[in-house]
Structure formats: structure tokens, C-alpha cells
C-alpha positions as CSV (number, residue, x, y, z in Angstrom):
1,X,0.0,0.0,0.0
2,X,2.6,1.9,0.7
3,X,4.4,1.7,-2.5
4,X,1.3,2.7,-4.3
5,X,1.2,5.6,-2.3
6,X,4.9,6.9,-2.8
7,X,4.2,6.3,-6.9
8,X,1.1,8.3,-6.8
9,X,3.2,11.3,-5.2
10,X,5.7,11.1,-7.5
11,X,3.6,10.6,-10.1
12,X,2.0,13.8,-9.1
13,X,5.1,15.8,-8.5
14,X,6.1,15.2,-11.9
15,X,2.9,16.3,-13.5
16,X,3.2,19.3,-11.0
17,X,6.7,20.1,-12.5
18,X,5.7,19.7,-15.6
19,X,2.9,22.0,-15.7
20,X,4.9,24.6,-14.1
21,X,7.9,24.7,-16.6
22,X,5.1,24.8,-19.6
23,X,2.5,26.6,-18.1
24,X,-0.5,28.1,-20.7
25,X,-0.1,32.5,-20.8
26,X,-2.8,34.2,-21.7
27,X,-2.2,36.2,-24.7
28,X,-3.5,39.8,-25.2
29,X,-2.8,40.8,-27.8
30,X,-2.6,37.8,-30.8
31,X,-1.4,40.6,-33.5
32,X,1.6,40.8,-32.1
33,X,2.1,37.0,-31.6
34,X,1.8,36.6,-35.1
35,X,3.9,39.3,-36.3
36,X,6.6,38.3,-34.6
37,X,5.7,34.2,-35.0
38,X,5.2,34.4,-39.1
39,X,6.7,37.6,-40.0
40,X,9.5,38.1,-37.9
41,X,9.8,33.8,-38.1
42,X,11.5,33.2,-34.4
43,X,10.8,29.7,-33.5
44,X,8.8,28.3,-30.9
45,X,11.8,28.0,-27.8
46,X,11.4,32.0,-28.5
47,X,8.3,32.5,-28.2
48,X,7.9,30.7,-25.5
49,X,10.3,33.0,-23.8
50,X,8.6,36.0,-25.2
51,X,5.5,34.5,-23.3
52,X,6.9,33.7,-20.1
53,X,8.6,37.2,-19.7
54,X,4.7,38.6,-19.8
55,X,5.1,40.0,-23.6
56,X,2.1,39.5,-25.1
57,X,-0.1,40.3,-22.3
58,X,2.1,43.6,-21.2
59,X,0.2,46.6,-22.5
60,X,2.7,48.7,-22.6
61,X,4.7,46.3,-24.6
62,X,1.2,46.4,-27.0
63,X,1.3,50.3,-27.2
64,X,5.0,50.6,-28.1
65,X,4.5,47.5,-30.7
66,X,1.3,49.4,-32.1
67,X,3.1,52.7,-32.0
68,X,5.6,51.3,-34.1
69,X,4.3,49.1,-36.3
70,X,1.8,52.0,-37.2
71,X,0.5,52.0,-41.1
């Protein structure tokens, strides 16, 4: 019984950890997630960087991308 018990914790430690090292971030603002995903072409390690640091849901990231990307 025992044993079952120590698997199930680890078990759920490692689903723990891995949830918090690839955690789902809400995205803002999904203009700027594509410019910089299809235009700009970074790959995915970099956006995922992009969307840990709070980019894409940092307005005033938004206003200075919109500012300059202006048409």
C-alpha cells in the first residue's frame, strides 16, 4: 500500500513540475504573436520565452509594438 502511495506522489510531482515549466499565458494581444511568429519567423523556444517574460499580455509592450508598427 505503501508503495502505491509513494508512486502516486511522485507521479504527481512530476505532472506538477511539468505543468509549471510549460504553463499556458494568456495572450493579449494575438497581433503581435503573429507578427513576430510568421513575420519576424522566431521559432517556438522563442516565443515561449517571449510568453513567459509577460510580452504578449504587457500593454505597454502592446502600445509601443502598435506605435511602431503604425501603417
Amino acid at each position: 500500500m505503501e508503495i502505491l502511495l509513494v508512486v502516486a506522489a511522485i507521479a504527481i510531482y512530476k505532472w506538477y513540475d511539468y505543468c509549471k515549466k510549460n504553463r499556458s499565458v494568456g495572450i493579449l494581444d494575438w497581433e503581435k504573436l503573429k507578427y513576430y511568429k510568421y513575420y519576424k519567423c522566431l521559432p517556438d523556444s522563442e516565443i515561449r520565452q517571449l510568453m513567459n517574460k509577460g510580452f504578449f499580455t504587457d500593454w505597454e509592450a502592446t502600445r509601443k509594438f502598435r506605435e511602431k508598427n503604425k501603417h
